[in-house]
Each structure stands twice: as C-alpha cells, then as structure tokens.
N, C-alpha and C positions, 0 to 999 in steps of 0.2 A: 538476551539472545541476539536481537539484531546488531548491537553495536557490535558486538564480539564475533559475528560474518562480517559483518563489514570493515571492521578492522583486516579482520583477515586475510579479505579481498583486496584491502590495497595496498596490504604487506605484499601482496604475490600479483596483481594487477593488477596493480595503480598508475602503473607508466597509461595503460591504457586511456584512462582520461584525460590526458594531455594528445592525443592524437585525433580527438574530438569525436571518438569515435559513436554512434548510434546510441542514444537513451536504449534503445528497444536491444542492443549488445550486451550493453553496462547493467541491465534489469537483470538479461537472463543468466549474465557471468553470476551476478550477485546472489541468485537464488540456488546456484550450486553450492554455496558457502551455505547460506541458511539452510540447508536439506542435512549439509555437512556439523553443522553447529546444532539443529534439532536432534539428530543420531547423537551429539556428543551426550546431548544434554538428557538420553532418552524421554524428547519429545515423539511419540508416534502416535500415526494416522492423520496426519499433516501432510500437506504438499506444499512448494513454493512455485507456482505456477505466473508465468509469465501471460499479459495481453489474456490473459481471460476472461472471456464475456458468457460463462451459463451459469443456472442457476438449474432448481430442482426440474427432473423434466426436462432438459435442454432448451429451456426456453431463455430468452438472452436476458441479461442483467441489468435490472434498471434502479433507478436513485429518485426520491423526490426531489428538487433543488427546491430553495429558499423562496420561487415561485411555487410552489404545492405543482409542479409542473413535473410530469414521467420525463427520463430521460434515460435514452441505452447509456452501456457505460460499458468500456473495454480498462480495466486496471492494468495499471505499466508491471507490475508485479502483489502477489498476494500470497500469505500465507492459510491456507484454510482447509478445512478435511475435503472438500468437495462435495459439500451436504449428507454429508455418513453420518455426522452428528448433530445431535440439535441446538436450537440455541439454548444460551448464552457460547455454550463451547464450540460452535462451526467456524466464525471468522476470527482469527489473530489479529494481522497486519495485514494493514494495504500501505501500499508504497507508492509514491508518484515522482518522478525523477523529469528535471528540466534543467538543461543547460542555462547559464547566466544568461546570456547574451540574450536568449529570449524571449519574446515581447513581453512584458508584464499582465495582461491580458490573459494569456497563454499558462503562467504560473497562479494568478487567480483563481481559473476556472477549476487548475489540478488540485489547489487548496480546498476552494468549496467542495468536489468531490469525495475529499478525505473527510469535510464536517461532518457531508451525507453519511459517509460512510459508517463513522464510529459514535453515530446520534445513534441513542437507543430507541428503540421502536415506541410509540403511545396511541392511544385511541384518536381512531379517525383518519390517520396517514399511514401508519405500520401498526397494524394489529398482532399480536403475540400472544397466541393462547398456547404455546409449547409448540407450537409446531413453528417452521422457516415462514418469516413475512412476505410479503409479497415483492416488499422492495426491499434492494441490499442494504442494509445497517447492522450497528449491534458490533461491528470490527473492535476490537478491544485497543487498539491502537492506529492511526491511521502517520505516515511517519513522509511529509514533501522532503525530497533531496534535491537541491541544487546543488551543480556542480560549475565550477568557477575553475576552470583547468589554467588561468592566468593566474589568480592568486593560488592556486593551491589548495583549496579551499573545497570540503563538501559542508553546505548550511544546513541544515537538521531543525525539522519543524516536526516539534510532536503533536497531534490531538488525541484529544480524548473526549467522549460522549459531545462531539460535535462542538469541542473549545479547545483553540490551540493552548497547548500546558506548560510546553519546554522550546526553547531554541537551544542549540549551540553548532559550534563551528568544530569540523575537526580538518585536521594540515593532512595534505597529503604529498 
C-alpha cells in the first residue's frame, strides 16, 4: 500500500522534490496519496496523519529509546486509526522523511524512532494486556525516506519489530 502512494505521488508530484521543498510539505502531499490508496484498497478507519503527537486521552506521545529513557515524539507522518482500535491493529506505518544533505546525526535519531516505534511491547518497558501501552510501539511497519533531489533518488529503509528488514532505492 505505501509503495503504491508513493509511486503515485511522484508520478503527479515528484517535480516537487527537486525544489527542495519542506520535509513537513512532502509528508503531508504524501499522505493524501495513502488516504487515496487505503479507500482504493478498502482499508477503513485509518487516517494518514501528519506531525502528530497524541495518543489516548490527548496526552502527547512518547517512545522509550535505547536508553529505557521517555521521550516526546512528534511523527513526520503515520498511518493509524487514532486509538479507535486496539492493539495489534491501531498503528500501521510510521514514516520519517530527511533530505540527504542532512546531518547524519539528524537521520539517526529518525531511524531509531522508527525501531521504537515498530518494537513490540514486553514486560517491564511496554506492558500489553489488550489495552494501548503507555509508550508508542507495536507500528507494524516503521518506513525512513530519504530523499536525495540531486540524484533522483528516494532511499527506503523498512523496519519491522524494531530491525531494519529491507532497503531499496527508487528513481524519481
């Protein structure tokens, strides 16, 4: 389903990534596509929400990192019902998008987010006894896009349960 939005998106605007325009643009162009490709596919009770940070309750969304350390976390785009349903089936995809050029550093930190993200919950850090964990996980896919508007180039970094699984590149 993501590849096939995002195909889509740079069938119809892909010029836009060469004009260097806003990660936080390119997120939310992109999640019209995925709303458009979930309706194709009747995926419902899904949303593609961009820069969202709540979780149940309105209270802001937070990650362990790799320190067992709380951290906010605002996602550059996600697909997820918006806690209407429980886990396993509330998060999809989280997405993290960074232009080349910047700092490595910068694309790190949005990788580990995506680990947090799609590590399943376990005793002691993320408790799961059917109801939403305290901290965001459990995403079934967590997917870093760089975009490289010199080469042409979007890199494609998939995880899964908190291990990167797939690369590849596609030409735009």
């Amino acid at each position: 389903m993501f590849e096939d939005a995002l195909d889509a998106f740079v069938a119809a605007e892909g010029d836009t990534l060469l004009t260097d325009v806003s990660e936080r643009n390119t997120c939310g162009r992109l999640s019209i596509y995925l709303e458009r490709q979930m309706q194709a596919e009747k995926i419902v009770g899904y949303y593609a929400d961009i820069e969202y940070n709540r979780k149940q309750e309105g209270q802001v969304k937070t990650i362990i990192n790799d320190n067992l350390e709380v951290v906010q976390i605002t996602s550059d785009l996600i697909v997820h019902t918006r806690g209407e349903r429980p886990p396993p089936d509330d998060n999809l995809i989280a997405v993290e998008a960074k232009k080349s050029y910047r700092p490595e550093q910068e694309k790190n930190a949005d990788r580990a987010r995506l680990q947090a993200m799609t590590r399943i919950p376990y005793d002691g850090v993320w408790p799961w006894n059917g109801s939403h964990p305290e901290h965001v996980c459990g995403y079934a896919v967590g997917i870093f896009v760089e975009i490289d508007a010199a080469q042409r180039q979007l890199r494609l970094q998939y995880f899964k349960k908190g291990v990167l699984t797939k690369q590849k590149v596609k030409e735009f």
